[in-house]
C-alpha positions as CSV (number, residue, x, y, z in Angstrom):
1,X,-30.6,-4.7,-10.7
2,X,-32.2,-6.8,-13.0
3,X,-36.0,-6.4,-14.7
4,X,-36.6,-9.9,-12.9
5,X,-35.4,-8.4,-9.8
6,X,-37.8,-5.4,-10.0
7,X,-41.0,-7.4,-11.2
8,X,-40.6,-10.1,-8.1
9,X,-40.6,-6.4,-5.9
10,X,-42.8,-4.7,-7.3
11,X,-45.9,-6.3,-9.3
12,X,-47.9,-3.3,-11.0
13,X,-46.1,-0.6,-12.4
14,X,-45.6,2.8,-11.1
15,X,-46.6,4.4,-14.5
16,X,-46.9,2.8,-18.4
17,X,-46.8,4.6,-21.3
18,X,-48.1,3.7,-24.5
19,X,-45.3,5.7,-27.1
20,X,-42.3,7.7,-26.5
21,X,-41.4,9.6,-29.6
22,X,-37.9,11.7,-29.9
23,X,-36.8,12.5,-33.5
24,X,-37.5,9.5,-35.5
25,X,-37.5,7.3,-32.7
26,X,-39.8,5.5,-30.9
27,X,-40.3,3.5,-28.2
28,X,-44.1,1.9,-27.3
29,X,-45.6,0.1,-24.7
30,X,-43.0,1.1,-21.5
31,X,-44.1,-0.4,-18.2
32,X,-41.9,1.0,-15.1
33,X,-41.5,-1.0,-12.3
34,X,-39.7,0.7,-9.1
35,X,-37.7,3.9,-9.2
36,X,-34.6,1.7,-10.4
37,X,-36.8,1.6,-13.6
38,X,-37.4,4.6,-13.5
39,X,-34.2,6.5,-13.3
40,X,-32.9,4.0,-16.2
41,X,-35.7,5.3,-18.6
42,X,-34.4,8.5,-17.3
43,X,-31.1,7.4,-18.8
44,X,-32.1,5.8,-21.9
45,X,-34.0,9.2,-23.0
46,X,-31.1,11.1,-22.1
47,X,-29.2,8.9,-24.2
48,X,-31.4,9.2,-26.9
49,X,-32.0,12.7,-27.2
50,X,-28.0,13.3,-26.8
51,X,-27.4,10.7,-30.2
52,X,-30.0,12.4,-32.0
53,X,-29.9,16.0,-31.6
54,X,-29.5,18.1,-34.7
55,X,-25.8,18.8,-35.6
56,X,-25.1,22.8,-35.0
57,X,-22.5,24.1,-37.5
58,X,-19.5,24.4,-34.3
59,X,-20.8,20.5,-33.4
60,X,-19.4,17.3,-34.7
61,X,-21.8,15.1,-37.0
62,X,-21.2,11.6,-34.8
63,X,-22.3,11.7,-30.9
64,X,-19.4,11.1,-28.7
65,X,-18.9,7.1,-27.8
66,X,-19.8,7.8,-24.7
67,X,-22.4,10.7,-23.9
68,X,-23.2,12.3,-20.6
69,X,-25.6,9.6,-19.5
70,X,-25.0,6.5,-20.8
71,X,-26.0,3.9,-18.7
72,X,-23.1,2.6,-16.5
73,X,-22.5,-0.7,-15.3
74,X,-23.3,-1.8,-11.7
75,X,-21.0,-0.8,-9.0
76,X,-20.0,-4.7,-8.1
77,X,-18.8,-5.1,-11.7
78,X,-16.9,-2.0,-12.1
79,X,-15.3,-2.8,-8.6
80,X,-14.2,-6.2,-10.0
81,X,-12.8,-5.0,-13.1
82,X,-10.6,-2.5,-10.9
83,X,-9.4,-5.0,-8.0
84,X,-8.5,-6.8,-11.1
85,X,-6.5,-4.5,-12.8
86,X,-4.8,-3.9,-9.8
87,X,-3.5,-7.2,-9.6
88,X,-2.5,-6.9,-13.5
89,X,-0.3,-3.9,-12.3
90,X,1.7,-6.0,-9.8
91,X,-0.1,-4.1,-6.5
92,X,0.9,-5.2,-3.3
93,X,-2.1,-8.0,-2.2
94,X,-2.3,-6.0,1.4
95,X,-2.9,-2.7,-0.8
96,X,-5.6,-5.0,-2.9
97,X,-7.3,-6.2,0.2
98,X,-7.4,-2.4,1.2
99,X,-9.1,-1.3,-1.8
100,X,-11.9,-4.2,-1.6
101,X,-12.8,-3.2,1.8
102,X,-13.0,0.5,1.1
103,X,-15.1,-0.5,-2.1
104,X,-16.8,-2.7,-0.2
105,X,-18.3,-0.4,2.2
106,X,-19.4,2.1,-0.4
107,X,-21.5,-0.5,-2.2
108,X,-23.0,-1.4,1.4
109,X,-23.6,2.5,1.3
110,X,-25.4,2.6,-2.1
111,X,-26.8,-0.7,-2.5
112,X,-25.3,-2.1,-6.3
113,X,-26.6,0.5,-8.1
114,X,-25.1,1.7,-11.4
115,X,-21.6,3.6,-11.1
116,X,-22.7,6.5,-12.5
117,X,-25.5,7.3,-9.9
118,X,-22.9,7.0,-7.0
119,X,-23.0,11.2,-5.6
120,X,-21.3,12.8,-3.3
121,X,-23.7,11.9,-0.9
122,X,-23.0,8.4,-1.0
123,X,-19.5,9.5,0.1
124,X,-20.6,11.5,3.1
125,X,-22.6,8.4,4.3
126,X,-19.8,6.2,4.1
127,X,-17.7,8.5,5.6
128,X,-20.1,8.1,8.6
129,X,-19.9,4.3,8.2
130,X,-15.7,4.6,8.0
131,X,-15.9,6.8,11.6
132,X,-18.4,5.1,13.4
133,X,-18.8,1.3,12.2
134,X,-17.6,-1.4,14.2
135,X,-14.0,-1.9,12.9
136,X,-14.4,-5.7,11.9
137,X,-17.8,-4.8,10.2
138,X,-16.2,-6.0,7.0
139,X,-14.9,-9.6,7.9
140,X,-17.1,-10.1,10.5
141,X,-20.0,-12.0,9.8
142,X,-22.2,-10.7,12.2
143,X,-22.1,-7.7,10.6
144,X,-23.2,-9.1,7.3
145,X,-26.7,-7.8,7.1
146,X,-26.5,-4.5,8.8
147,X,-27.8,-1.6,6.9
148,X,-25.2,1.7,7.2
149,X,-27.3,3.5,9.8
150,X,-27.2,0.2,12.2
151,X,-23.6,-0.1,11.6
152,X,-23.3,3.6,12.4
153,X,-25.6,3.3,15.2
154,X,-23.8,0.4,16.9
155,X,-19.9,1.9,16.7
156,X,-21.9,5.1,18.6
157,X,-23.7,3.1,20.8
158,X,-20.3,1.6,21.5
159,X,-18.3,4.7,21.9
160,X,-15.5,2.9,19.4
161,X,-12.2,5.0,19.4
162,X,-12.3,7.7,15.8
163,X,-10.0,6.5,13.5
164,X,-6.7,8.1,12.7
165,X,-7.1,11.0,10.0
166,X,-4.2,9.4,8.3
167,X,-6.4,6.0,7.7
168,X,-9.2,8.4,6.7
169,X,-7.1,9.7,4.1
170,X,-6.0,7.1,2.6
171,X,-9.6,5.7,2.1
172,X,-10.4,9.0,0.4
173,X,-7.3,8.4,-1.8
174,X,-8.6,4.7,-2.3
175,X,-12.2,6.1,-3.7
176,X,-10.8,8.7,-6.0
177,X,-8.0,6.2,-7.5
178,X,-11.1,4.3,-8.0
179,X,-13.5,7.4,-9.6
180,X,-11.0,8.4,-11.2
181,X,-9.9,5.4,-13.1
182,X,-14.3,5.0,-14.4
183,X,-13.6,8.8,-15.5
184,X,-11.0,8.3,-16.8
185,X,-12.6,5.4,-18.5
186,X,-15.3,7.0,-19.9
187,X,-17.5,5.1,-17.9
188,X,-18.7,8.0,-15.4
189,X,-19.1,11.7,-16.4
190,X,-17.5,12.7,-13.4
191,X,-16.2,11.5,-9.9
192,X,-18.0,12.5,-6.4
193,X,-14.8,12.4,-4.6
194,X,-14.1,15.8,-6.6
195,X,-16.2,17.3,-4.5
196,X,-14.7,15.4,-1.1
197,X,-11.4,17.5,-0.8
198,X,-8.2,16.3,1.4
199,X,-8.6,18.0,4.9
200,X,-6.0,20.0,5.8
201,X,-2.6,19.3,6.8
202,X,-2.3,21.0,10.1
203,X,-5.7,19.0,10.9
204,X,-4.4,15.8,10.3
205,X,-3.0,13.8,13.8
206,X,0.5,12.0,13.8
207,X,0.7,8.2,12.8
208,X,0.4,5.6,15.3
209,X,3.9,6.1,15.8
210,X,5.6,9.5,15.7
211,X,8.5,10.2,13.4
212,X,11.6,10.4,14.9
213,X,14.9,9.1,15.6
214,X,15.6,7.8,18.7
215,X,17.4,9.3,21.4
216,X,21.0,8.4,22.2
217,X,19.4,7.3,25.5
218,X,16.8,5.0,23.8
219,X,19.3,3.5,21.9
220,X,21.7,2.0,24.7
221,X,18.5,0.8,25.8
222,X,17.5,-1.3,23.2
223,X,21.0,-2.2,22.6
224,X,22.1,-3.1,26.6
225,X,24.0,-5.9,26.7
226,X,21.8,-7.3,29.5
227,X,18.4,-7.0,27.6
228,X,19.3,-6.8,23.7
229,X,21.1,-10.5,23.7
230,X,18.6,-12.4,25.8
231,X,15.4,-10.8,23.4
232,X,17.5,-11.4,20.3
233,X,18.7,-14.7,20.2
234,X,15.9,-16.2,19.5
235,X,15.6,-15.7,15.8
236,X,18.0,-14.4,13.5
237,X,16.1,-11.7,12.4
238,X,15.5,-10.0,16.1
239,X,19.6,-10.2,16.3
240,X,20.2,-8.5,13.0
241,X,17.6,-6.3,11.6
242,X,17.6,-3.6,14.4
243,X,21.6,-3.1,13.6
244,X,21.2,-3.1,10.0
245,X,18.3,-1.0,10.1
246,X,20.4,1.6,12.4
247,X,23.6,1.8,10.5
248,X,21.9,1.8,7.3
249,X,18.5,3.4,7.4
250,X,17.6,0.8,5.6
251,X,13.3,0.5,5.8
252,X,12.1,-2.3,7.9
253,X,10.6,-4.4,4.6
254,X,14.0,-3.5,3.0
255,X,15.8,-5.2,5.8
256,X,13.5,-8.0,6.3
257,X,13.4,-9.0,2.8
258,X,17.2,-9.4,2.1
259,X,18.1,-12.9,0.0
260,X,21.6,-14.3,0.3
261,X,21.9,-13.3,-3.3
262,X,21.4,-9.5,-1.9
263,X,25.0,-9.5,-0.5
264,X,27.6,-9.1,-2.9
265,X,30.9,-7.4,-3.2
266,X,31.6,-4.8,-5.1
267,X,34.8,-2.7,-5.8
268,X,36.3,-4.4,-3.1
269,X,33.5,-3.3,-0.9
270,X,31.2,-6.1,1.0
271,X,27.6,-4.5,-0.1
272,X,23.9,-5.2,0.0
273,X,21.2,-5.0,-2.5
274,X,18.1,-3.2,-2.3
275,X,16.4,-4.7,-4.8
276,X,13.3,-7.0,-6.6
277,X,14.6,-10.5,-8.0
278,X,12.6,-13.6,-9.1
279,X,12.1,-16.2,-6.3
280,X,13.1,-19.8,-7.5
281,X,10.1,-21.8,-7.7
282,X,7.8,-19.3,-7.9
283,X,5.9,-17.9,-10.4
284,X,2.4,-15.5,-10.6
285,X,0.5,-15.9,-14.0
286,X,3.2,-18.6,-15.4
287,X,5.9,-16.1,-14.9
288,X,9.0,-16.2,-12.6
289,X,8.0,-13.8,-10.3
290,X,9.4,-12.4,-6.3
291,X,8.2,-12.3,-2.9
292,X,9.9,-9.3,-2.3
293,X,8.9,-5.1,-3.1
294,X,9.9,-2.4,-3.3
295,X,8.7,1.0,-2.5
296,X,9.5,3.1,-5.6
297,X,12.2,3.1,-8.2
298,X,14.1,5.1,-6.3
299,X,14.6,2.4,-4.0
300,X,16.5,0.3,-5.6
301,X,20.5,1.5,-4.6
302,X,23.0,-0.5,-2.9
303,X,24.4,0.3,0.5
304,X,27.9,-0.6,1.4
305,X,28.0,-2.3,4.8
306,X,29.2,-0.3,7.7
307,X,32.4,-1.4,9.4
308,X,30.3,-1.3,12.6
309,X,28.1,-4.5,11.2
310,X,31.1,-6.4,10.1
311,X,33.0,-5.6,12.9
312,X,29.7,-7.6,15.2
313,X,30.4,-10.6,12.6
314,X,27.2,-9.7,9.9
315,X,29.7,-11.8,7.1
316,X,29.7,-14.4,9.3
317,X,26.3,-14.8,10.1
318,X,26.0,-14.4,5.9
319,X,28.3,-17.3,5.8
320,X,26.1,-19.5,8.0
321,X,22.8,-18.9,5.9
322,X,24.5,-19.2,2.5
323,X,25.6,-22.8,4.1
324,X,22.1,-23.8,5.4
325,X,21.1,-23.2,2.1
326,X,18.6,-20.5,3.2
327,X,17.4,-18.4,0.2
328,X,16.8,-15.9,2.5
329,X,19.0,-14.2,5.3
330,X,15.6,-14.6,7.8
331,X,13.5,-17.3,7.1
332,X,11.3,-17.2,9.5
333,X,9.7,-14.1,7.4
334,X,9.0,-15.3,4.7
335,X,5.6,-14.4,4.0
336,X,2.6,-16.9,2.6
337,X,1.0,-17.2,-0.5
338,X,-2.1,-17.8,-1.2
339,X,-3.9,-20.3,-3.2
340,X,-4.6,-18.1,-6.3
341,X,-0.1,-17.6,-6.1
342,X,-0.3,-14.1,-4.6
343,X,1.8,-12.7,-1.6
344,X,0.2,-12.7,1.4
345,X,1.6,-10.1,3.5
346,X,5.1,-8.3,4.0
347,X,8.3,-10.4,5.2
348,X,8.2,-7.1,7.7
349,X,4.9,-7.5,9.7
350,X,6.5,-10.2,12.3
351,X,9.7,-8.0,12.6
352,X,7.5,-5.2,13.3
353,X,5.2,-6.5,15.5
354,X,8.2,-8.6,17.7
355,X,10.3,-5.2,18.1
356,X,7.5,-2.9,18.8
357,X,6.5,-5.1,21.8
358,X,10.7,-5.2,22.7
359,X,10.2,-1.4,22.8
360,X,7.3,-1.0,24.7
361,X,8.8,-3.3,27.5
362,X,11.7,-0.9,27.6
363,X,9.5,1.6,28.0
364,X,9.6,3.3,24.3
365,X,5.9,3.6,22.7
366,X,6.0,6.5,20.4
367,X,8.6,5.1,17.8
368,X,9.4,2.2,15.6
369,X,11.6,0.5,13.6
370,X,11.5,3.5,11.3
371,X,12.9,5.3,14.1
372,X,16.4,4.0,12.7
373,X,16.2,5.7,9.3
374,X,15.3,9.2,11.3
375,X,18.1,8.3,13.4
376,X,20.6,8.1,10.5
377,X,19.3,10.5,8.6
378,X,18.9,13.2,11.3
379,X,22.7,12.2,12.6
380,X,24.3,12.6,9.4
381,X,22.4,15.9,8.4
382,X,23.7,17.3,11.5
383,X,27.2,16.6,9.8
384,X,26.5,18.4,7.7
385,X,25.9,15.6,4.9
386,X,23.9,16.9,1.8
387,X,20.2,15.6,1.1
388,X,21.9,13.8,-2.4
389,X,24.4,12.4,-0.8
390,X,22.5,11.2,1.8
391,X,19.6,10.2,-0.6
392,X,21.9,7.6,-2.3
393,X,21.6,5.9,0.8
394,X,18.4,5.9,2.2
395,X,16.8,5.5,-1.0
396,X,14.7,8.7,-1.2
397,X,13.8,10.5,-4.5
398,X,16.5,13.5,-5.2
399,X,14.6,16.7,-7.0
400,X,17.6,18.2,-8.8
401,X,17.8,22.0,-9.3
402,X,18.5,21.7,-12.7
403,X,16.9,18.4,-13.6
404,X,17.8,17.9,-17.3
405,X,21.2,19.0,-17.0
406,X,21.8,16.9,-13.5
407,X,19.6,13.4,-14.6
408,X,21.2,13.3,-17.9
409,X,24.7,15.5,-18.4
410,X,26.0,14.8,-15.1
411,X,27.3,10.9,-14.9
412,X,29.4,9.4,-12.1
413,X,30.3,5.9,-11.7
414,X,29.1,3.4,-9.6
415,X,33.0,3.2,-8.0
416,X,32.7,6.7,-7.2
417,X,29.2,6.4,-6.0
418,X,30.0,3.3,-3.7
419,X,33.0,5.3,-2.2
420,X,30.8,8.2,-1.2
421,X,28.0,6.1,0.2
422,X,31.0,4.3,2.1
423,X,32.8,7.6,3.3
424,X,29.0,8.7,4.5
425,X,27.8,5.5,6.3
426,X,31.3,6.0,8.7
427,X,30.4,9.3,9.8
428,X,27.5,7.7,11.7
429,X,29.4,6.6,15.1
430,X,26.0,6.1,17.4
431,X,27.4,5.9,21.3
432,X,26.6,2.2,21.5
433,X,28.5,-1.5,21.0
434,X,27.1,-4.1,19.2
435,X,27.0,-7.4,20.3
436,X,29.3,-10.4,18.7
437,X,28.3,-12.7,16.3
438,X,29.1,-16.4,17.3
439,X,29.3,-18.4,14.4
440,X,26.1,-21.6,14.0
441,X,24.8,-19.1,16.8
442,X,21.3,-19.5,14.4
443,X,21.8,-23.0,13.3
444,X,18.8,-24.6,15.1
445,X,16.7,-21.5,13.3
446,X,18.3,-21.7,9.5
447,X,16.4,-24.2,7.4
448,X,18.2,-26.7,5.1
449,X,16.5,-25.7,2.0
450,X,14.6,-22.7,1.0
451,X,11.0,-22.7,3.0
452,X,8.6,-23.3,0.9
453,X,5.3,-21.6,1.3
């Protein structure tokens, strides 16, 4: 807060004092104004007496560049600087608009005080405000003015649901990325999440949707020729992501995000891409840049298409988008972007949210698209497949036994990869049939020329 700011509020001081004297400095004619002033002056002669101690033979002649209690800066600049740096490390906008509403909330909490006075206390407030709050305290504005204890008072009054302790955790892991970067920084001396600690595993509730695979039941059901047809063919992307996602366990942003550029043959082999390339067109910071993400490096793999998915005409379908000139194989996903050029959103969400109301009308509310990847992965474990091999195709991170000698003395080629991954993918015969692709079946739906957003 500035001095301005503290002599409107307060106009006579809580204490003057004529001279301070440490060492050979001095400091005269101090006037404190509020007990912001006064934990600053706190700061400053803690910074002083720190620089000018006398050197002891096992100390260091210069202080360090940044002593225990130099004054930080306020918490709304320190949270800029980060949300910044996040978007200079290429974070997903969703996860950026996460972080500002978690940091949000904890300045509501302390007021915009300096970062270094932020104590564990602060967190257990919040962490009141994060339970019981109104859930659109953040965006909406009749919540702009509300102190902590009224936003905390209203979610009790209104008996609003507890979050999941998964959401809770990942706020926690949102303040002590946060902490921990200012520490790391020099900035603070320490973080007050060190003293927040994860809860414990077994405490922790299941997601919103449990993870499994789908029962051989579930899945004739979604895939009935009398229901399945009649919800899908209304978008390309309701007819095709649910069987790629099954016979490939590919993840549901993976599948959604496919470019007509992703499909490519290889060694003979019809194949899609998971991967990150530049969108034509688009650029972030004057650089060619992509709509499309990816989890982790180990993501990146390509998958052989099953004989099941060109047996129901995928190539064809492939065929029609490349001739539409469609950039991408669903089009309608395409996410937004926003005025300052980032991505708003996943191409997933509208999958997501389309196939999870398909599932509850067939009666299925405890599992998602995600349910595909358990399905594959639980199918072909039971045959016996190993966690590597089936690694290569789901994309997971493989923790060799002997990790130098395995990443680095051990090469195969990508023929030989491609081949297993191929031999793998038929194993998975799921007790269903797949519906035909007709040919210009999408026309009305596939766009001319790239959308533009």
């Amino acid at each position: 807060m500035s001095q301005k700011k503290l002599l409107t509020q307060a106009a006579t001081p809580l204490f003057s004092v004529d001279e301070i004297r440490i060492g050979r400095c001095k400091m005269r004619n101090i006037s404190v104004y509020g007990d912001e002033g006064a934990i600053r002056l706190q700061e400053v002669l803690q910074f002083v007496l720190q620089s000018t101690k006398p050197a002891r033979q096992s100390d260091t002649r210069y202080p360090a560049p940044l002593p225990l209690a130099t004054p930080a800066r306020l918490l709304s600049v320190e949270i800029s600087d980060f949300l910044k740096d996040a978007q200079r490390r290429n974070l997903r906008s969703a996860t950026i608009k996460a972080y500002a509403r978690t940091l949000g909330l904890l300045q509501r909490v302390t007021g915009d005080i300096q970062a270094s006075r932020v104590a564990h206390t602060h967190i257990h407030k919040l962490w009141d405000v994060l339970t019981w709050a109104p859930e659109d305290c953040s965006s909406n504005p009749v919540h702009a003015n509300k102190s902590a204890d009224q936003l905390i008072a209203e979610g009790k009054s209104g008996n609003r649901q507890r979050p999941a302790p998964l959401t809770l955790e990942r706020h926690r892991r949102f303040l002590g990325a946060f902490f921990n970067q200012l520490k790391t920084a020099g900035a603070i001396a320490h973080s007050p999440m060190d003293a927040f600690k994860q809860a414990k595993p077994d405490l922790m509730a299941k997601s919103e949707h449990d993870k499994r695979p789908f029962t051989d039941e579930e899945l004739k059901r979604i895939f009935a020729p009398e229901t399945f047809p009649k919800w899908a063919k209304k978008y390309p992307h309701r007819w095709w992501a649910p069987m790629i996602g099954l016979h490939t366990g590919a993840r549901v942003n993976e599948v959604a995000q496919l470019k007509t550029t992703d499909i490519i043959k290889k060694e003979g082999m019809w194949c899609m891409a998971i991967r990150k390339t530049a969108d034509e067109g688009f650029y972030v910071d004057g650089r060619p840049a992509s709509k499309q993400s990816l989890k982790n490096a180990s993501s990146e793999r390509t998958i052989p298409i099953p004989d099941a998915l060109i047996k129901a005409g995928f190539l064809g379908f492939y065929m029609d988008v490349k001739e539409a000139g469609c950039a991408y194989l669903f089009p309608q996903l395409i996410p937004k972007v926003t005025d300052k050029g980032l991505v708003a959103g996943r191409h997933s969400q509208a999958l997501m949210n389309q196939f999870g109301l398909y599932l509850r009308k067939l009666g299925i509310d405890d599992v998602a698209f995600h349910g595909f990847r358990h399905t594959l992965s639980t199918a072909l474990g039971r045959l016996n497949v190993t966690p590597q091999n089936l690694a290569l195709i789901t994309g997971h991170t493989v923790r060799h036994a002997v990790p130098e000698l395995q990443a680095n003395y051990i090469h195969t080629s990508e023929t030989e990869d491609l081949a297993k991954k191929k031999q793998v993918l038929e194993l998975f015969k799921p007790d269903i049939e797949l519906p035909s692709y007709k040919r210009g079946q999408f026309k009305d739906q596939l766009c001319i020329k790239p959308k533009q957003s």
